[in-house]
VMD Tcl script that draws the C-alpha trace (Angstrom):
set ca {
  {0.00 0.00 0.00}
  {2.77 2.24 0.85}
  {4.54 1.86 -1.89}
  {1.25 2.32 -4.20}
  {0.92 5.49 -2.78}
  {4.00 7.33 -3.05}
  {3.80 6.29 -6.57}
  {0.42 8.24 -7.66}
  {1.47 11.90 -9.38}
  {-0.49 14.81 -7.46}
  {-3.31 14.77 -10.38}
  {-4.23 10.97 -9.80}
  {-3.71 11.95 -5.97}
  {-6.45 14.56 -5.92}
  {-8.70 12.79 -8.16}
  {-9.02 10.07 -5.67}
  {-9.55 12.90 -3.02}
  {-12.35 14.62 -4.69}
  {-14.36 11.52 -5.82}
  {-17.17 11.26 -2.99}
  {-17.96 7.84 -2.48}
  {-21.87 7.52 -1.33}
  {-21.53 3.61 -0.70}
  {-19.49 4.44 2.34}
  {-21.49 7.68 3.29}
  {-24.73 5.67 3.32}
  {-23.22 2.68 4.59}
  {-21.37 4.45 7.71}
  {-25.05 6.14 8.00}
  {-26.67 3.32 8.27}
  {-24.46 2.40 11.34}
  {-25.21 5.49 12.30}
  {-28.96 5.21 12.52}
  {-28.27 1.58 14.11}
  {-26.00 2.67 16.97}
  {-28.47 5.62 17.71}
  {-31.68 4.20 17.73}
  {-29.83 1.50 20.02}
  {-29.05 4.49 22.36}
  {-32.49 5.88 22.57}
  {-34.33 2.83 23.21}
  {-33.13 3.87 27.07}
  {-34.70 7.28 27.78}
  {-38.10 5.63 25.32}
  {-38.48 3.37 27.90}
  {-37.92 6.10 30.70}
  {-41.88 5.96 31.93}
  {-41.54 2.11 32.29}
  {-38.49 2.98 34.42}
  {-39.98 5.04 36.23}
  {-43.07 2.75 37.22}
  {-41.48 -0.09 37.70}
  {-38.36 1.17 40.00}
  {-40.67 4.37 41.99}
  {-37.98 6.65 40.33}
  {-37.86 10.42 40.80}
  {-37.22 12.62 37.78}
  {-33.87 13.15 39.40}
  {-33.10 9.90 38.82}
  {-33.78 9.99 35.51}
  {-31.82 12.66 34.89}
  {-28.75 10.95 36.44}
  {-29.61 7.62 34.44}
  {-28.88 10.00 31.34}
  {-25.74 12.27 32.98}
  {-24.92 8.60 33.62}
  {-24.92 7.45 30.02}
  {-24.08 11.09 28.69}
  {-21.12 11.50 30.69}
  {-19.46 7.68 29.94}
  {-20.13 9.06 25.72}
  {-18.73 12.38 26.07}
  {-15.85 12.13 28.58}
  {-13.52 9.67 26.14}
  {-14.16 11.13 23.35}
  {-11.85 13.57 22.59}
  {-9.15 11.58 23.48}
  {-10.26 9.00 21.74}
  {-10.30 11.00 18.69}
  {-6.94 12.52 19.37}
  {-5.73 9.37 19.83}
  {-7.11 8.09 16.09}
  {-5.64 11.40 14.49}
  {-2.60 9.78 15.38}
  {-3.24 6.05 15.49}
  {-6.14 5.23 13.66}
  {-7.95 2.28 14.20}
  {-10.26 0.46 11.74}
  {-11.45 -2.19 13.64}
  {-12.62 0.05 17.09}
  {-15.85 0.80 14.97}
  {-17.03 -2.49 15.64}
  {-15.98 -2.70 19.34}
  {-17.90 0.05 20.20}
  {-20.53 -1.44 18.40}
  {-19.89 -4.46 20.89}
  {-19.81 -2.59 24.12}
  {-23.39 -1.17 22.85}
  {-24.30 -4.55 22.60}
  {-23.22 -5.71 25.89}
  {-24.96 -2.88 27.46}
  {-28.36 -3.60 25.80}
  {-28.36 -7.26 27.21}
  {-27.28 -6.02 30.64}
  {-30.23 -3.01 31.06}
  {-32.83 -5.75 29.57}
  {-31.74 -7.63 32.57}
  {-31.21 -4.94 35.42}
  {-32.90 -5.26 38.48}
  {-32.37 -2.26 40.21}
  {-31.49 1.82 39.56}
  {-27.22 1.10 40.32}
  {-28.12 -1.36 38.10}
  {-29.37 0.32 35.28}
  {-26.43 2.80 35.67}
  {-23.74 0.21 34.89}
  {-25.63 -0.85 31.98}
  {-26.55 2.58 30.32}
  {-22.18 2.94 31.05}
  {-21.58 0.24 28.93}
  {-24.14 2.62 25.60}
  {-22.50 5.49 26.61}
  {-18.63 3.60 26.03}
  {-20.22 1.77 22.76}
  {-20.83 5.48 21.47}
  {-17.46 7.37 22.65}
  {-15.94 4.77 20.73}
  {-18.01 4.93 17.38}
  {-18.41 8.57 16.52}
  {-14.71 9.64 16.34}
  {-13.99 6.99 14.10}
  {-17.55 7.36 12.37}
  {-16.57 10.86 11.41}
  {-12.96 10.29 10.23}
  {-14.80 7.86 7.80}
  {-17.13 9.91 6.57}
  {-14.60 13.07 6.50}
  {-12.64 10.43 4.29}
  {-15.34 9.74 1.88}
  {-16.48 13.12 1.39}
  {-14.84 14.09 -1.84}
  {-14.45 17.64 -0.09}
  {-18.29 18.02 0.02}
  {-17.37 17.63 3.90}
  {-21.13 19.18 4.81}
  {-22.66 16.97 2.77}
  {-21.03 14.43 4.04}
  {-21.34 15.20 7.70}
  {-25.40 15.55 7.29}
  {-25.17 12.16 5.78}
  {-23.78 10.80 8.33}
  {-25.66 12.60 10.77}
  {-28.88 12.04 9.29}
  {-28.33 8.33 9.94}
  {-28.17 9.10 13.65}
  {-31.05 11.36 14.07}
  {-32.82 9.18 11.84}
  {-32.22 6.15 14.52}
  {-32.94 8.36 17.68}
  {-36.28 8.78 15.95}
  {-36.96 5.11 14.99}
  {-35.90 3.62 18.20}
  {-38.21 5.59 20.58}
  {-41.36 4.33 18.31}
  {-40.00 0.60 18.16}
  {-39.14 0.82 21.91}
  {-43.38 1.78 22.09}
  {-44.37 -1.07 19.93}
  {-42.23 -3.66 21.55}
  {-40.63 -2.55 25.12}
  {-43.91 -0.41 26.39}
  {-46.36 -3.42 25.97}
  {-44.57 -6.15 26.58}
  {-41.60 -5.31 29.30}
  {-38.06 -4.30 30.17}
  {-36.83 -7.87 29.04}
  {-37.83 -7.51 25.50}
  {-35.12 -4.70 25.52}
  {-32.67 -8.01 24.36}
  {-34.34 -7.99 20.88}
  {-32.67 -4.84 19.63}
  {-29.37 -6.84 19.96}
  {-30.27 -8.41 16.72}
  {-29.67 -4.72 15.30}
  {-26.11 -4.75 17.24}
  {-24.80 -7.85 15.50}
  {-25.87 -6.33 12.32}
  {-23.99 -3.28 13.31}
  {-21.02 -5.55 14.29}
  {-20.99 -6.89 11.10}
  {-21.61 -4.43 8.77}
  {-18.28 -2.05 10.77}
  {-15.95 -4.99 10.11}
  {-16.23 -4.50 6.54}
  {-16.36 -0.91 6.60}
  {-13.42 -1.34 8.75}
  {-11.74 -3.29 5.73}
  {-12.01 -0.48 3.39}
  {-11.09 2.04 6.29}
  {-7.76 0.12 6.28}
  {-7.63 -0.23 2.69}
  {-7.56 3.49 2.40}
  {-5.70 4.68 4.75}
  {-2.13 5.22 3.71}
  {-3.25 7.47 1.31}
  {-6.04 9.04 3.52}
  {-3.86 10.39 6.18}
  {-0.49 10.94 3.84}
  {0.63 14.63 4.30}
  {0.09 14.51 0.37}
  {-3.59 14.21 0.94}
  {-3.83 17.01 3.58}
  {-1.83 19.71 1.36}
  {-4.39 19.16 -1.09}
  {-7.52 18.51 0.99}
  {-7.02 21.15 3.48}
  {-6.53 24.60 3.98}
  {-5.93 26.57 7.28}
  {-7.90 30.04 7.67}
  {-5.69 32.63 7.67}
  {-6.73 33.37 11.60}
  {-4.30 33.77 14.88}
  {-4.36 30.81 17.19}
  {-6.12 33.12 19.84}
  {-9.20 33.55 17.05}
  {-9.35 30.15 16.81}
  {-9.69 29.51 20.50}
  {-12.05 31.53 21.25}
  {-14.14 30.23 17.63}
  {-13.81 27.08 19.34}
  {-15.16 28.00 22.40}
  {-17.90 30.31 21.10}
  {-19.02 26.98 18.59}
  {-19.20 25.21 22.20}
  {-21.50 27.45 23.76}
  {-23.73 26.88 20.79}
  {-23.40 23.42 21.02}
  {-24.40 23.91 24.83}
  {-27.81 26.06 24.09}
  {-29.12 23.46 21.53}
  {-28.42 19.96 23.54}
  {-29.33 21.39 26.77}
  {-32.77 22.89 24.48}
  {-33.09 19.38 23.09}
  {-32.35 17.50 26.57}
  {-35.63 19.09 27.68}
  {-37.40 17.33 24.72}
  {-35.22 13.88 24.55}
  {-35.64 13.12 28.07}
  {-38.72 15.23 29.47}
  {-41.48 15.83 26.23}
  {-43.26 12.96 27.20}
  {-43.39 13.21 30.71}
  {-44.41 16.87 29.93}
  {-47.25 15.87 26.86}
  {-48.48 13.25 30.08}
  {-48.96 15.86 32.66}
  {-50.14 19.05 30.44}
  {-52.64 16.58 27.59}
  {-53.26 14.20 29.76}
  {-52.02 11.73 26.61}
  {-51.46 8.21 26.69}
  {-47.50 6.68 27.29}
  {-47.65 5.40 23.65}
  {-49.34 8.56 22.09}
  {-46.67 10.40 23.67}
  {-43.86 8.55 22.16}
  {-45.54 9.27 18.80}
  {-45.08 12.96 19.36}
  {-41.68 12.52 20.35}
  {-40.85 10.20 17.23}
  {-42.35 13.48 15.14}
  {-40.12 15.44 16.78}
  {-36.66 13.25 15.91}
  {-37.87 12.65 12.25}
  {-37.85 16.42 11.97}
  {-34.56 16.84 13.85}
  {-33.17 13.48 11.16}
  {-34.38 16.19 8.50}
  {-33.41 19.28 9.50}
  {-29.78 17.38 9.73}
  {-29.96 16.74 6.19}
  {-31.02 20.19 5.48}
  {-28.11 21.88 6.77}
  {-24.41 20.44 5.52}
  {-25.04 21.03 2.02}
  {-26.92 24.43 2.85}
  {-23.64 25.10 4.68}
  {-21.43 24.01 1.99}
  {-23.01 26.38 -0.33}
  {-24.32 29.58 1.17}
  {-21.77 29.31 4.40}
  {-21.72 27.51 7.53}
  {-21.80 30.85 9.83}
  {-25.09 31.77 8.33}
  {-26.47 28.18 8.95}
  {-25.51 28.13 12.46}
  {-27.12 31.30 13.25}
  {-30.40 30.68 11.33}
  {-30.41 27.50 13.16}
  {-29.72 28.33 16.69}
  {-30.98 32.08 17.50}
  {-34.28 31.48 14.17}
  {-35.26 28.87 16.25}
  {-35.95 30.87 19.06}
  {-39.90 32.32 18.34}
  {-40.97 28.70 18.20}
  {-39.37 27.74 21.45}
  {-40.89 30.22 23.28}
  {-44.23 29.69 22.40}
  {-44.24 26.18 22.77}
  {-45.05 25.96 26.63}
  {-48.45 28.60 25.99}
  {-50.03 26.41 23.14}
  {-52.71 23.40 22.64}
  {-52.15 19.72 21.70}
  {-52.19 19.88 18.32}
  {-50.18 23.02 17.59}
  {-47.73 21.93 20.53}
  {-47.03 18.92 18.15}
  {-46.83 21.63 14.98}
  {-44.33 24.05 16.85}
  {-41.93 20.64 18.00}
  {-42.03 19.36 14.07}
  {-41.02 23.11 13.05}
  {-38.01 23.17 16.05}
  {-36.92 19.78 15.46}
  {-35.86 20.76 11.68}
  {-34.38 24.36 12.52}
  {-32.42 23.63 15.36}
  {-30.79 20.30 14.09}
  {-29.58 21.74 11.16}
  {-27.22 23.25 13.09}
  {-24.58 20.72 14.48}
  {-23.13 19.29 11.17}
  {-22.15 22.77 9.86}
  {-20.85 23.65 13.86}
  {-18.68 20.07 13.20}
  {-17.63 21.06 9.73}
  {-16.77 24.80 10.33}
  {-14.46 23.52 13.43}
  {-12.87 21.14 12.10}
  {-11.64 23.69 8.95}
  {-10.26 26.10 11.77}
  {-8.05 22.86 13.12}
  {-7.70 21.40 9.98}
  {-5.99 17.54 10.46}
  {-7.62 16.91 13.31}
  {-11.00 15.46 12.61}
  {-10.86 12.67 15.38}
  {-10.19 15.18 17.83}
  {-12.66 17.55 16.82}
  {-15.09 15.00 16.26}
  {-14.73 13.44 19.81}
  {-14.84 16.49 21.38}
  {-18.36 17.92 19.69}
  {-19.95 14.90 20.28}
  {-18.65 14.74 23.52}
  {-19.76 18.05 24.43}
  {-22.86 17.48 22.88}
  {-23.23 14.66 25.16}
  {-22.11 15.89 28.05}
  {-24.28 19.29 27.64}
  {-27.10 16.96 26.94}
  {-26.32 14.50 29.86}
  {-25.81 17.54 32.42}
  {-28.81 19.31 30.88}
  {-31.34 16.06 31.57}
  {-30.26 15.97 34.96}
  {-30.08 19.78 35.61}
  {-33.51 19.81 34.23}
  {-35.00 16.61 35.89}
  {-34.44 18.54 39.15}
  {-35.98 21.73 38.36}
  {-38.76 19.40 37.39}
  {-38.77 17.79 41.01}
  {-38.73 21.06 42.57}
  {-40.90 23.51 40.58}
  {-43.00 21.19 37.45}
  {-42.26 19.89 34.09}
  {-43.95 22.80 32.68}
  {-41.81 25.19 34.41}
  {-38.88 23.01 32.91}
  {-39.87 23.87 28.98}
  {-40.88 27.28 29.68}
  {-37.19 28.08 31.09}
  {-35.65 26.42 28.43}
  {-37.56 28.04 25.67}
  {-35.09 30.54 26.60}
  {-32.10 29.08 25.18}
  {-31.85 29.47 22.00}
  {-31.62 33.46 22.25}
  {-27.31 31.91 23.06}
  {-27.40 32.01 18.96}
  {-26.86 35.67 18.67}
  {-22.95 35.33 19.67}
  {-22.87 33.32 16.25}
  {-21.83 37.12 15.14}
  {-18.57 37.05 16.50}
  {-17.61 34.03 14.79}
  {-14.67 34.87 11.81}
  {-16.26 34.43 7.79}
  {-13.00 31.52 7.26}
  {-15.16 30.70 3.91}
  {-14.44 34.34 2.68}
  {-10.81 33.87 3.89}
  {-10.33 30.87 2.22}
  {-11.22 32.31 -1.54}
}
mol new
graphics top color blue
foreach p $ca { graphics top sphere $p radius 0.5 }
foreach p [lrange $ca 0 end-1] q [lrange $ca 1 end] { graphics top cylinder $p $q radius 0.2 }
display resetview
């Protein structure tokens, strides 16, 4: 491989770089959607949880800081640590720790019990996205926000799927039948040891210096601009997981109390909420790629912002509307956030990966348990009309630097 590599001229090089190759994109995506709507068969099945083990909403909340926190804690280093070493084959051990997890919470007895298992997710996850992302980042053909809503898509697209299976399967039937989505998991296994192949296949020339010089291009900014571009991209992320935290952990809990609704009917809202969040995702990478990623972000984040706050002061019906409408606007956010960071640190996708989705994790983790609290201690309405608040983080978007201008 090595030796086939130094041997392609530049042309042939870049060629091969700028060829996007939509069997991986789809195929990584489809992992994607599997290892997600794994993950959010737990916080689906939250009400039977709660029933069944007399839990507070505090508990709850720490069940997902649990889970949130064991995702988001490893994975920048786990992505720094594939920028330098990468790994093929780790896909499909996270994969396995996912799967190991899902067998243990179908089988927990107890809260500390649950904890461990949701540990085991959360590791299956820190694992898979840095490496997810490198893969997709190396299939993109430079359409990198096209690429990254792929990808994405596939996730949202399982975090709404596995809520409505969890209601057709875990809801009526118990916490045991939990096991059956390990079926999906050994698919997953199997489908990231081939993608793992062509990872390795690829990768001489993938992360040669040749391909960077051609692939990438550092903004012409100081290192202090790009710390604090970093850091104001991380408050964003904060404001839109610890917005979506509230509907991920507590919409059905707060659809129960305010509509009176049914346990399944609610999950139905919340499933209309993730399909719109799996859209919106696909929505904004190749909007990004072509009109800018800065003006993306901030239509996402701060435009979302009307509809959040009048979704605590509304009926049924349009309270389902208003969640469709922020589910699109607001996810179309985090693959042009991912994208635009990783051209201010250009070379270090793992890293940046890990540490978005980490944050996003962690925000999201910290927010459900934050939030579960204030739900104890005031009401679950209280909860969403707070957080409709949010979003209003999305005018600092100004301050970040135009790199797509620079780069021209």
């Amino acid at each position: 491989m090595e030796t086939n590599t130094a041997t392609l001229d530049s042309s042939t090089t870049k060629a091969i770089i700028q060829k996007t190759i939509y069997p991986i994109l789809f195929t990584i995506s489809f992992t994607h959607l599997l290892n997600d709507m794994l993950q959010a068969v737990i916080p689906a099945v939250y009400p039977l949880f709660k029933a069944k083990f007399n839990l507070s909403f505090s508990q709850i909340g720490l069940i997902t800081l649990t889970y949130q926190l064991t995702a988001s804690l490893l994975q920048p280093f786990i992505g720094h640590f594939s920028d330098k070493k990468p790994r093929p084959y780790s896909l499909a051990v996270g994969m396995g720790f996912t799967l190991m997890g899902l067998v243990l919470v179908s089988l927990a007895t107890s809260f500390m019990a649950i904890l461990v298992s949701v540990c085991f997710i959360g590791l299956g996850s820190s694992v898979f996205h840095p490496e997810a992302s490198r893969v997709a980042h190396m299939a993109s053909g430079g359409k990198k926000g096209l690429a990254q809503s792929i990808f994405q898509l596939g996730g949202n697209a399982g975090s709404a799927i596995g809520p409505l299976l969890a209601a057709l399967i875990v809801i009526p039937y118990g916490q045991f039948y939990i096991i059956w989505f390990g079926i999906a998991a050994v698919l997953g296994i199997l489908i990231l040891i081939q993608i793992g192949k062509w990872y390795s296949d690829h990768l001489d020339l993938k992360v040669s210096g040749k391909v960077r010089t051609l692939d990438e291009n550092r903004p012409a900014l100081s290192k202090r601009r790009v710390v604090i571009s970093i850091a104001i991209l991380l408050v964003l992320i904060f404001s839109k997981y610890f917005y979506m935290a509230s509907m991920t952990s507590y919409f059905t809990f707060y659809l129960i109390d305010k509509f009176h609704v049914s346990v399944q009917q609610s999950q139905l809202y919340l499933f209309a909420f993730l399909a719109a969040v799996a859209a919106g995702t696909m929505i904004g990478g190749p909007l990004g790629d072509r009109f800018g990623r800065k003006y993306i972000i901030w239509i996402s984040i701060l435009g979302v912002a009307p509809f959040t706050l009048l979704l605590p002061y509304t009926g049924l019906f349009l309270t389902g509307v208003l969640a469709v409408v922020i589910g699109v606007i607001i996810s179309s956010a985090f693959s042009a956030i991912l994208v635009y960071a990783t051209e201010l640190i250009p070379g270090k996708v793992g890293m940046i990966a890990g540490l978005f989705f980490g944050f996003a994790f962690g925000m999201g983790g910290v927010g459900s348990a934050v939030l579960g609290k204030l739900a104890d201690q005031t009401s679950i309405e209280y909860v969403f009309k707070v957080c409709a608040f949010l979003p209003l983080l999305g005018i600092i978007t100004g301050f970040l630097p135009n790199i797509e201008q620079k780069k021209k």
